[in-house]
N, CA, C and O atoms as a GROMACS GRO file, in nm:
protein
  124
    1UNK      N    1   0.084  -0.121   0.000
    1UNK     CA    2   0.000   0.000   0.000
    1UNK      C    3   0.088   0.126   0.000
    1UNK      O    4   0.064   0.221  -0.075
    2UNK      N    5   0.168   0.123   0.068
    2UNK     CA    6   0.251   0.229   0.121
    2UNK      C    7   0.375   0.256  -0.053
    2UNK      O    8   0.391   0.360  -0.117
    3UNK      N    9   0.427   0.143  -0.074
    3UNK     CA   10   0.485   0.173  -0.273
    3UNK      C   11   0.392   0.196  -0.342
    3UNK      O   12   0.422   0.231  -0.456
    4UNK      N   13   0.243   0.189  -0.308
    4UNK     CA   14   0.144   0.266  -0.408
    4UNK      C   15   0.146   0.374  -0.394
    4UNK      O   16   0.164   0.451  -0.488
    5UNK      N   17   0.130   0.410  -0.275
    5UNK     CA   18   0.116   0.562  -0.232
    5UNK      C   19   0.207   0.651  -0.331
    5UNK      O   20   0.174   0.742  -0.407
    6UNK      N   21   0.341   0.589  -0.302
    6UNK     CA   22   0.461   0.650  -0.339
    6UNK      C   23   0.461   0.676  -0.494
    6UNK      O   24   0.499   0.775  -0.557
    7UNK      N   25   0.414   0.572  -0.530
    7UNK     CA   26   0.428   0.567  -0.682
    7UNK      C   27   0.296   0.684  -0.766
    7UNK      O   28   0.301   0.721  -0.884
    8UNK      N   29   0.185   0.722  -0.660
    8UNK     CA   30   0.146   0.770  -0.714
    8UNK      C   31   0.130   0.959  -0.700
    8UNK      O   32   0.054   1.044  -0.745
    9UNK      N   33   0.239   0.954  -0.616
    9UNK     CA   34   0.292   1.067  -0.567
    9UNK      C   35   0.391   1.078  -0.688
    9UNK      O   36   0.372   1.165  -0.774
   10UNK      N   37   0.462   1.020  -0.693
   10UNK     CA   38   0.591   1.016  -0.820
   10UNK      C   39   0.528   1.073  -0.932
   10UNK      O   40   0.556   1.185  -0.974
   11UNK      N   41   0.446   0.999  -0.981
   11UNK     CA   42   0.351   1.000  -1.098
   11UNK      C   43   0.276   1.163  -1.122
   11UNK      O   44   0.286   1.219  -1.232
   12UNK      N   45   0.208   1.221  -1.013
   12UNK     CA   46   0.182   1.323  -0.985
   12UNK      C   47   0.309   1.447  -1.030
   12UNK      O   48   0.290   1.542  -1.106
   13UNK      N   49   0.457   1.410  -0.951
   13UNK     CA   50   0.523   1.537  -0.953
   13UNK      C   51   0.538   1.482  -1.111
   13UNK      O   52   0.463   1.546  -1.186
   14UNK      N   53   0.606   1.391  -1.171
   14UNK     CA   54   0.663   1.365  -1.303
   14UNK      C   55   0.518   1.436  -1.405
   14UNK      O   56   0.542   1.525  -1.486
   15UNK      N   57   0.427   1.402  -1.392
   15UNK     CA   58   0.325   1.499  -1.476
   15UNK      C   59   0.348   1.680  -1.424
   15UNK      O   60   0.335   1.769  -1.508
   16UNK      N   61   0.369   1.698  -1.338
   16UNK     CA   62   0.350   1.816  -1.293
   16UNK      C   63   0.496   1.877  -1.330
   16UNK      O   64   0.518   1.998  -1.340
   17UNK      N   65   0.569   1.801  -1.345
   17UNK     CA   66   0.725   1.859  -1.406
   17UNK      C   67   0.734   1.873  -1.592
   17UNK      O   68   0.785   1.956  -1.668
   18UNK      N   69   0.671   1.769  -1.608
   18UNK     CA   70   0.655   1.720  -1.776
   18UNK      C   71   0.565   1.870  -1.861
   18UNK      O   72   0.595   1.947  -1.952
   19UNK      N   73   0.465   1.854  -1.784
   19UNK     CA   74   0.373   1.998  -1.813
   19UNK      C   75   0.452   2.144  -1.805
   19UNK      O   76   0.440   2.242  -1.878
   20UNK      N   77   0.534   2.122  -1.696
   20UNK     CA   78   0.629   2.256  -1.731
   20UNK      C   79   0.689   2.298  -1.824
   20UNK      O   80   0.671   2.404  -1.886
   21UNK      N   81   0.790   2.190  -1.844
   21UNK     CA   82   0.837   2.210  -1.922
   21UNK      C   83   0.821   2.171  -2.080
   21UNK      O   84   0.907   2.180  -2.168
   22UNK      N   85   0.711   2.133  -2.090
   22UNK     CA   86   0.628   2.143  -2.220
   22UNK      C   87   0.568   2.256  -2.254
   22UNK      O   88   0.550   2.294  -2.370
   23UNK      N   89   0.527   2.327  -2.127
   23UNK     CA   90   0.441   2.452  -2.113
   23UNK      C   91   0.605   2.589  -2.206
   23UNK      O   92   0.578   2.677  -2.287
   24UNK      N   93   0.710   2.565  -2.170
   24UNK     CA   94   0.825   2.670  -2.118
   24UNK      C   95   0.909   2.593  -2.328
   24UNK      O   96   0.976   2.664  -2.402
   25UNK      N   97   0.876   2.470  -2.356
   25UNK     CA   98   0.910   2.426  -2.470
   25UNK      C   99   0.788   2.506  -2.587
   25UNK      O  100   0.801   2.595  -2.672
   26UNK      N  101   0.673   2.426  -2.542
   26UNK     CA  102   0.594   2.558  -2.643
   26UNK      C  103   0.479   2.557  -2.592
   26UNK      O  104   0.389   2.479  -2.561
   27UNK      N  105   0.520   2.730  -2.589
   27UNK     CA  106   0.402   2.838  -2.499
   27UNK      C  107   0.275   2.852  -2.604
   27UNK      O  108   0.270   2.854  -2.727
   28UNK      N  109   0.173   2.862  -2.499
   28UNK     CA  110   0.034   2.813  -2.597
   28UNK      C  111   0.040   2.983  -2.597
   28UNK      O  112   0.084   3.048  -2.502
   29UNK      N  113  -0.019   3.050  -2.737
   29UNK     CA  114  -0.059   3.181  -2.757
   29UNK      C  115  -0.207   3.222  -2.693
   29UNK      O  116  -0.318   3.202  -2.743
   30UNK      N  117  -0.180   3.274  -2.590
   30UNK     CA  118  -0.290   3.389  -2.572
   30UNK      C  119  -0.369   3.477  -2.599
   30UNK      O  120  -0.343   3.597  -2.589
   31UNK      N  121  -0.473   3.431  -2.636
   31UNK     CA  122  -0.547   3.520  -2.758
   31UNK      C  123  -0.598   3.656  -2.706
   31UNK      O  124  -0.655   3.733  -2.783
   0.00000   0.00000   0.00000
């Protein structure tokens, strides 16, 4: 239970890092 937890904490920052720097690779235009 407790390596689930973890893994889905991991999972969380790695999306939340991935989005950055996708965001900072290419910036969506603001209309």
């Amino acid at each position: 239970f407790y390596l689930f937890f973890f893994h889905i904490l991991f999972f969380l920052f790695l999306w939340s890092y991935w989005q950055t720097v996708f965001t900072e690779l290419l910036p969506i235009p603001d209309r």
